[in-house]
DSSP file (Angstrom, degrees, kcal/mol; ACC not computed):
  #  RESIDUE AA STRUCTURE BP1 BP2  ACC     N-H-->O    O-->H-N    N-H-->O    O-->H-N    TCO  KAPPA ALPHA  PHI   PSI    X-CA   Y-CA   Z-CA
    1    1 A X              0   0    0      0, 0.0     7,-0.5     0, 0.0     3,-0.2   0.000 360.0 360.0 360.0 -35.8   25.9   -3.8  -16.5
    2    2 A X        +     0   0    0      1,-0.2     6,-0.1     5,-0.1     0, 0.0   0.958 360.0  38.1 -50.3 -67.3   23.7   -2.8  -19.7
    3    3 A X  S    S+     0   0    0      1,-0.1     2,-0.4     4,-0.0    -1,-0.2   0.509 110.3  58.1 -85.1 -10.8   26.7   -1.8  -21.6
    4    4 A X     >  -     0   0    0     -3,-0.2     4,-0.8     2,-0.0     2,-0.3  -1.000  61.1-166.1-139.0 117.8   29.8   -4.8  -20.4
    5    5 A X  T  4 S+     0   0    0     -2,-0.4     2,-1.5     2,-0.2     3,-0.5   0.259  91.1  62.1 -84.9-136.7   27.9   -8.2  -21.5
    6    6 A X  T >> S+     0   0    0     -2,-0.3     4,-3.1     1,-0.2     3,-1.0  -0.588 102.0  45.7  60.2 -81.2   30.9   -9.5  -19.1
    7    7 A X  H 3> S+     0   0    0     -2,-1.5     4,-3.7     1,-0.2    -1,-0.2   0.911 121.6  43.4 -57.5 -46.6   29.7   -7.6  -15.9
    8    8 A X  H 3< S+     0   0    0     -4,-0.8    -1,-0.2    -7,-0.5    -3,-0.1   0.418 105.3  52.7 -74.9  -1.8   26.3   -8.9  -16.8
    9    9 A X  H X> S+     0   0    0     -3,-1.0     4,-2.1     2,-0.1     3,-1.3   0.770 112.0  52.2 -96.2 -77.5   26.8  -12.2  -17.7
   10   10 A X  H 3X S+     0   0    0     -4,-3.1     4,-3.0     1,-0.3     3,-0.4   0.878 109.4  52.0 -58.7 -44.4   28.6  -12.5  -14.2
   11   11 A X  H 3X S+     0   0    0     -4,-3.7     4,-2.1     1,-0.2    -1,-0.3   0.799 104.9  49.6 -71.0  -9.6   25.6  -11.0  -12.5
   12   12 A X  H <4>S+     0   0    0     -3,-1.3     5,-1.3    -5,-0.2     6,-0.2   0.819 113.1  57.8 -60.6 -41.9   23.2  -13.3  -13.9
   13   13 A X  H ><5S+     0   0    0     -4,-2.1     3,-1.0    -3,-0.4    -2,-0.2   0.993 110.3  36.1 -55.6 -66.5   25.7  -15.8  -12.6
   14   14 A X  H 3<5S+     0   0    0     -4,-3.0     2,-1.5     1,-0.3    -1,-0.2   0.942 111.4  62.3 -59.8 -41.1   25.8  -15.1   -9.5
   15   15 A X  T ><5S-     0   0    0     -4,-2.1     3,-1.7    -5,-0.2    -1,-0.3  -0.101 109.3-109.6 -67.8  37.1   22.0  -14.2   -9.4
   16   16 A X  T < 5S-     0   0    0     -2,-1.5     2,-1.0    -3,-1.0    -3,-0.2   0.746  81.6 -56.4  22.2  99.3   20.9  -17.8  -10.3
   17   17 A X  T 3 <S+     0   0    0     -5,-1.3    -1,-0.3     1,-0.2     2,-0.3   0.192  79.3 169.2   1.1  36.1   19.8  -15.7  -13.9
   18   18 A X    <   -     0   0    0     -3,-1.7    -1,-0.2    -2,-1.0    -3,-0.1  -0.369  18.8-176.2 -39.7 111.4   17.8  -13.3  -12.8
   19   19 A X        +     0   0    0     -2,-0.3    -1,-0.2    -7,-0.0    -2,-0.1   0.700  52.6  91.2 -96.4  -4.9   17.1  -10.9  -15.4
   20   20 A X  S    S-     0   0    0      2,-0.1     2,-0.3     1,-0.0    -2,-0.0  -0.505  75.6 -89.1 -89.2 157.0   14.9   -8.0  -13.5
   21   21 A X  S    S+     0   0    0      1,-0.2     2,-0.2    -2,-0.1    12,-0.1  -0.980  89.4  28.4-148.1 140.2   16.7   -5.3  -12.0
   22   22 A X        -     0   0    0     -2,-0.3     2,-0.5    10,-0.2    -1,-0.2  -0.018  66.8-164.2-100.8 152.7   18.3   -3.8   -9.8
   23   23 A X        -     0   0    0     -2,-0.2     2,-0.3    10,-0.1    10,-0.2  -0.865  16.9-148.0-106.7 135.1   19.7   -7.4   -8.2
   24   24 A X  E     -A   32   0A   0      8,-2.2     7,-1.1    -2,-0.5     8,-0.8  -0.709  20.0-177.3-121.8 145.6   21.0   -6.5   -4.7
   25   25 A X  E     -A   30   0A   0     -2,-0.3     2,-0.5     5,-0.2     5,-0.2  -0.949   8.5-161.4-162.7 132.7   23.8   -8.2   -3.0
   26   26 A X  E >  S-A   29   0A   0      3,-2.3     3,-0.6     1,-0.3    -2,-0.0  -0.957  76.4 -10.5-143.6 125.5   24.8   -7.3    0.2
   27   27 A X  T 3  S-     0   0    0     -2,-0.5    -1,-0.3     1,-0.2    28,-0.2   0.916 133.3 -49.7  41.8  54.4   28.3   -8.3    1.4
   28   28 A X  T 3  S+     0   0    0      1,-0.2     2,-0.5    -3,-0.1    -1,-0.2   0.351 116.8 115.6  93.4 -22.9   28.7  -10.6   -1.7
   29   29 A X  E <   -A   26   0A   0     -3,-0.6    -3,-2.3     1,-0.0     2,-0.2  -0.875  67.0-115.5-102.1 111.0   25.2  -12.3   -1.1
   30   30 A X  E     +A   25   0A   0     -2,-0.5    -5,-0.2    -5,-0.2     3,-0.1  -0.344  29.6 175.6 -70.1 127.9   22.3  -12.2   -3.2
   31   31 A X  E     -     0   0A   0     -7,-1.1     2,-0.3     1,-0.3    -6,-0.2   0.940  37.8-118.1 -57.0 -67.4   19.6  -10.7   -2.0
   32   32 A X  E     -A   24   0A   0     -8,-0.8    -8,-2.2   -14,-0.0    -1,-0.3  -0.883  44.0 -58.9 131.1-177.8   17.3  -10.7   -4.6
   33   33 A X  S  > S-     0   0    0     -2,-0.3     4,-1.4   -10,-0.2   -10,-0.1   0.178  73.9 -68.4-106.7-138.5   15.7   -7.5   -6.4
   34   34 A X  H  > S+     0   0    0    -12,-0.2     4,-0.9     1,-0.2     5,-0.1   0.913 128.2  60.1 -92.8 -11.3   13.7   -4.8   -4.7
   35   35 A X  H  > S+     0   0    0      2,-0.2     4,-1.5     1,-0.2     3,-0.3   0.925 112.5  46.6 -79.1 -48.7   10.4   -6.8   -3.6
   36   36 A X  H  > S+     0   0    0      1,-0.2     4,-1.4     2,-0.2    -1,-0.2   0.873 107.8  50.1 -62.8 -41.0   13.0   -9.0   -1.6
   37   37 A X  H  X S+     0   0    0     -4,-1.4     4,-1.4     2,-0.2    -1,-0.2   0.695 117.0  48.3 -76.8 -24.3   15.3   -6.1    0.3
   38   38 A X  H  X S+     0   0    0     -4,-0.9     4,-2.6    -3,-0.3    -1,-0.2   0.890 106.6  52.7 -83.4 -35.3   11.8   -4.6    1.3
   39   39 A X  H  X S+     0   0    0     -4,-1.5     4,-2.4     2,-0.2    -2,-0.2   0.917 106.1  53.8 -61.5 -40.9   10.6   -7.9    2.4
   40   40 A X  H  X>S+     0   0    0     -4,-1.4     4,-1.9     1,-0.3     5,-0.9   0.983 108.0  52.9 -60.6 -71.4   14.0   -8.5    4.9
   41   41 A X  H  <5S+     0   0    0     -4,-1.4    -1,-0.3     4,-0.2     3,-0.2   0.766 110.2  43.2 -58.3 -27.1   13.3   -5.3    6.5
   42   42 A X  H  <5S+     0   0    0     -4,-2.6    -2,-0.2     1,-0.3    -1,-0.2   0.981 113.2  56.0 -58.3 -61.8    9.6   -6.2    7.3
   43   43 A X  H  <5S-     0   0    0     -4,-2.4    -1,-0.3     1,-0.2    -2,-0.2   0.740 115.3-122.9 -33.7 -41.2   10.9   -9.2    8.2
   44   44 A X  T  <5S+     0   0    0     -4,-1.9     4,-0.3    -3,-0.2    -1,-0.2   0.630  88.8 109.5 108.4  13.8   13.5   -7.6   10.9
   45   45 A X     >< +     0   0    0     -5,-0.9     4,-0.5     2,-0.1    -4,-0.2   0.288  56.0  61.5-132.5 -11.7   15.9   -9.5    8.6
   46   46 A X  H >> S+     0   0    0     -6,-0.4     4,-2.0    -5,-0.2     3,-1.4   0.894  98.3  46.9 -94.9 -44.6   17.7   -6.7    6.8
   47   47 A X  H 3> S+     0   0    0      1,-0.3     4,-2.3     2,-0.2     5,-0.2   0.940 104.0  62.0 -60.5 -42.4   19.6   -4.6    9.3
   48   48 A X  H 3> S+     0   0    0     -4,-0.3     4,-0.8     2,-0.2    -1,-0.3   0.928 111.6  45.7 -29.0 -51.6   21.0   -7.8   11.0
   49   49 A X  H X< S+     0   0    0     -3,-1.4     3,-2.6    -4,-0.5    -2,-0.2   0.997 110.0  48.8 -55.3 -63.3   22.6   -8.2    7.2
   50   50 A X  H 3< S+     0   0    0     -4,-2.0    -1,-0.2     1,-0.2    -2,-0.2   0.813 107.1  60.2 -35.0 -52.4   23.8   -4.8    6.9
   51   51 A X  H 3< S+     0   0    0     -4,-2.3    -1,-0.2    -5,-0.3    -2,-0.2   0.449  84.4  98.8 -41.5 -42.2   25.2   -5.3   10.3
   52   52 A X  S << S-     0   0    0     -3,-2.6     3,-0.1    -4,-0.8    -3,-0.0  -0.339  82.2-109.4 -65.3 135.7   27.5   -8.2    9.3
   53   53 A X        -     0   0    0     -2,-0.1     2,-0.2     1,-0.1    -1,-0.1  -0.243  44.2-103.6 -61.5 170.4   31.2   -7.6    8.5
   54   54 A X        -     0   0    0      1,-0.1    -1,-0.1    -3,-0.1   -26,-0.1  -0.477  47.7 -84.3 -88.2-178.6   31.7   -8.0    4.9
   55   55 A X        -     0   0    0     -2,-0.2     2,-0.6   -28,-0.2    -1,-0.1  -0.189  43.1-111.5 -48.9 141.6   33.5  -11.6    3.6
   56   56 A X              0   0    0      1,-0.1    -1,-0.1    -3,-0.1    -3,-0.0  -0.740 360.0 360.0 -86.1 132.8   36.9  -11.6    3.8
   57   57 A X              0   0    0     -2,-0.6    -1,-0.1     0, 0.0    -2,-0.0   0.628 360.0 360.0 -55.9 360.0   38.6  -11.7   -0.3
């Protein structure tokens, strides 16, 4: 992402401009960065994600 402003431009997009990284997306859906993916699993809330089929294209 560092080196193609493109790819990074588009993750900013999608990441409502979230600059910290890494920004986690999990079947297409932002997550959020690592304080967030840590949080779902206390929560009980990540494997349920994981779990999901992905989106169809």
């Amino acid at each position: 992402v560092q080196a193609d402003p493109a790819r990074r431009d588009e993750m900013m997009a999608r990441s409502n401009n979230a600059r910290t990284i890494p920004q986690i997306f999990i079947n297409g859906r932002h997550i959020g960065g690592c304080d967030d993916l840590y949080a779902l699993d206390r929560a009980g809330r990540l494997d349920p994600l994981l779990n999901e089929a992905p989106a169809s294209a």
